[in-house]
Structures are given as C-alpha cells and as structure tokens.
N, C-alpha and C positions, 0 to 999 in steps of 0.2 A: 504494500500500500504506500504509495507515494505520503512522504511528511509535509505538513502545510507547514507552509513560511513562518516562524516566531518573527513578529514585528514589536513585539513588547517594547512600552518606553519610546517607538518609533513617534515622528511628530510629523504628521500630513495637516498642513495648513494652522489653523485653529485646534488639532484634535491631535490627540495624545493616546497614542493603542495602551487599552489596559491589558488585557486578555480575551480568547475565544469565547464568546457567548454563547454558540450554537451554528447550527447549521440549518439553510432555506433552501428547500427546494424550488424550483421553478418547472414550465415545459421543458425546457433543455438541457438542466444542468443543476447541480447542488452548490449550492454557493456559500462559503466560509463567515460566518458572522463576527466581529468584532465590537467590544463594550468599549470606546473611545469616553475619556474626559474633554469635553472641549475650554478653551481659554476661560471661560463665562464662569465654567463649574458645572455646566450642566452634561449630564450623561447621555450617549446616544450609539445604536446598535447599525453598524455599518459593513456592507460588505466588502471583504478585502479588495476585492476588485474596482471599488468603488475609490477603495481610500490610493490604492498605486497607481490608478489612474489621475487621480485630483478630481473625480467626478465629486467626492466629496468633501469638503475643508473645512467644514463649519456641525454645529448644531441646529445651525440655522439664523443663529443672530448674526451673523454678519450679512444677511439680508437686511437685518431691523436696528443697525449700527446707525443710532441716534435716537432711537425708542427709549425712552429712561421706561425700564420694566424693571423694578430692584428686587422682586422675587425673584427674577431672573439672573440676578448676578448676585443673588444674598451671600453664598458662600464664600466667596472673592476668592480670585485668580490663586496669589501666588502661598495661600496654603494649601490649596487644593494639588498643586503641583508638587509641594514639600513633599504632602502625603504619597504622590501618585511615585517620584522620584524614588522616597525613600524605599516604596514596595517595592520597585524596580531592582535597588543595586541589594536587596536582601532574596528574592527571589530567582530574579532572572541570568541565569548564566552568560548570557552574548552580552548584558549592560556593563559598561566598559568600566564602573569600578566594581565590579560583584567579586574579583580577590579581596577586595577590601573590607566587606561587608559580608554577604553569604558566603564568599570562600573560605572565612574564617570561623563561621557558624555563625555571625549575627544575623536576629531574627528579630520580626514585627510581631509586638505578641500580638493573641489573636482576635482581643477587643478591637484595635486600632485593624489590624489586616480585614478585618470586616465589616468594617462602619468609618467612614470619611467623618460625621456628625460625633465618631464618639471619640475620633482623634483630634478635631476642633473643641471639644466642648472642655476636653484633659488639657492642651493647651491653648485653647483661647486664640485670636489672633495673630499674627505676627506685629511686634511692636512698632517695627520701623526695617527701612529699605534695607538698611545695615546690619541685621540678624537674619540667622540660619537656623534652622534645626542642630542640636547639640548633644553629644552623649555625654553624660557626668560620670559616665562611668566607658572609658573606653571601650571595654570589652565584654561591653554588656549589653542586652537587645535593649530594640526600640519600645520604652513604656514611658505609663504616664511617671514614674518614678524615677526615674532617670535620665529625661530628658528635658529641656529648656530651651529656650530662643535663648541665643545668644552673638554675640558681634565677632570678627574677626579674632581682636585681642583677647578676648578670652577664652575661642578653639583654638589659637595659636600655642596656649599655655595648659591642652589639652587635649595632647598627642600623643600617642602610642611609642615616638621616637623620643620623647621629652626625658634629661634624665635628673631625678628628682636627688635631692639631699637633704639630711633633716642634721638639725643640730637643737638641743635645748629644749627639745617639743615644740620646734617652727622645721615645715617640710615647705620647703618652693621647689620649683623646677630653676634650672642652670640659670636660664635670663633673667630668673630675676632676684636670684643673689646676687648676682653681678650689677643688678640697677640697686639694691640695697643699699652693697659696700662703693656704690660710685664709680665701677671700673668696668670692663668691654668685658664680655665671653671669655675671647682668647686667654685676655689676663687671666681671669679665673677657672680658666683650664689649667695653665701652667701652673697658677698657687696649687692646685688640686694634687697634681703630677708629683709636686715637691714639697709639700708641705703638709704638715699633721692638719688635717681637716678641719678643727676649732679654730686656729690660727689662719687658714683659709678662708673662712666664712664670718671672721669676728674683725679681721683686719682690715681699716677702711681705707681709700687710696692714700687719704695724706699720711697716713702712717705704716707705707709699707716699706720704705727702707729698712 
C-alpha cells in the first residue's frame, strides 16, 4: 500500500497541517483529508490535494479580511501556533527540531495534546511579542507545571548546554557569575581552571591581583 505524504507542521498559505483526519470518497477517487489550523485559529478539514495544489490557503477568512468577526479570531494567532508548533517538534519525526524534543523523549502531556482551550486557559495569553513558550525544567515535558512565557534572556539562562555552579547555597549558570563578580566568561573560565572555586566565585575584578 502506497504511504500518504506526512505534511505535519507543513504551512500552505494561511493553514498549518495538523494531522490526517480521515478519508473522502468521491466518483473517482479516495481523497486524503487533512485537520489544518488556519492563521485566524480557526480549524478546517482539507484535502491534501487541495492544500499542494494552493487550491486551498485559507479557512476562508481571507475572503472576509476586513470583517471584524472577533468570534472568529477569539483565540489569537500566535498561541495557537505555540501550541500547534510545540505538538509538532514532540510528535513529529520529519519536524526539523524533533532531536531536540521527541528524540529525546519530550512529551505534550495529554491535557494540552488534546485541547488547544485547555492549553490556553493553563497559560493564559502570551504577554508580549518578546516571549516564547519555556520549559523550567529542561528535561521535562510540556505541562501546565513546568512551563511559562518567557523572553529570550531568560531561555538563554535555561539551557541544557548551560553549566551551573553553586557556592554558599547560591547556584547560577557560568554568565552570570561572571556578570556578579564584574568580569567576561572567558575570565571566569580560566579562574575556574586555576583556582579553588570559593576564590573563583567570591573574587570580584578589582581584587583579582
């Protein structure tokens, strides 16, 4: 039996392949059905054929693109994509960071993996253009418990590569004992390399002669 195309996470116009929803017969032919997220947020069941053609790009509001319908867009765009994204790189094997995330075992518990509404309603909004979806726990799946909006600078300081040091019952990661004691990474690599680690981490630049 011939394998139908995964287009998962694929993006034709406005719409966004979730997964296979079924299959429609017609007189001629059996045709692959697809559950698309469109930009809007609104859900809509499309034939694959439809979507690689461009026969279909929309859910249909970009016909009515100046319609204020706000039922129609109550959900807002770019959580719905957080959601639709994150199912992607934990499901989908072809999504280009799925090592990162399901190649490592991360997983969408199964609240969130079956309700858009019950993964909005656990986080709420996005607060602003400059947060993302965040795990507080690197290594640990996507739940309401363990996850936050967050901004750059503080996924940056909330990495799997990050390497953390504790002294005194205070633990930061590398960059930011270095912004503590006043001085660059490197320096604070090489204190590390050479020095008893209290004296690393306690020594601030003007007094490191």
């Amino acid at each position: 039996m011939r394998k139908s195309l995964d287009i998962t996470g694929m993006k034709f116009g406005k719409l966004t392949a979730l997964h296979i929803s079924g299959r429609h017969m017609s007189p001629s032919r059996k045709h692959i059905m697809w559950l698309c997220v469109c930009d809007c947020g609104n859900h809509i069941n499309v034939r694959l054929n439809n979507l690689r053609s461009g026969g279909t790009v929309s859910c249909g509001c970009k016909k009515l693109e100046g319609n204020s319908n706000r039922k129609h867009s109550k959900t807002g765009t770019t959580e719905y994509r957080a959601w639709a994204h994150m199912k992607a790189r934990c499901s989908n094997p072809n999504h280009v960071d799925f090592h990162n995330y399901g190649g490592r075992g991360i997983k969408v518990c199964q609240r969130w993996s079956e309700s858009f509404e019950a993964f909005l309603e656990d986080m709420g909004q996005r607060p602003s253009d400059m947060t993302s979806i965040d795990r507080i726990d690197v290594n640990g799946d996507y739940s309401k418990d363990n996850c936050r909006w967050a901004n750059a600078y503080i996924q940056s300081r909330n990495k799997r590569t990050n390497r953390y040091y504790s002294l005194n019952g205070i633990e930061l990661c590398l960059s930011d004992w270095a912004t503590k004691l006043g001085i660059g990474v490197p320096s604070l690599m090489e204190r590390l390399r050479n020095w008893p680690i209290e004296k690393a981490l306690t020594t601030l630049k003007e007094n490191q002669n």
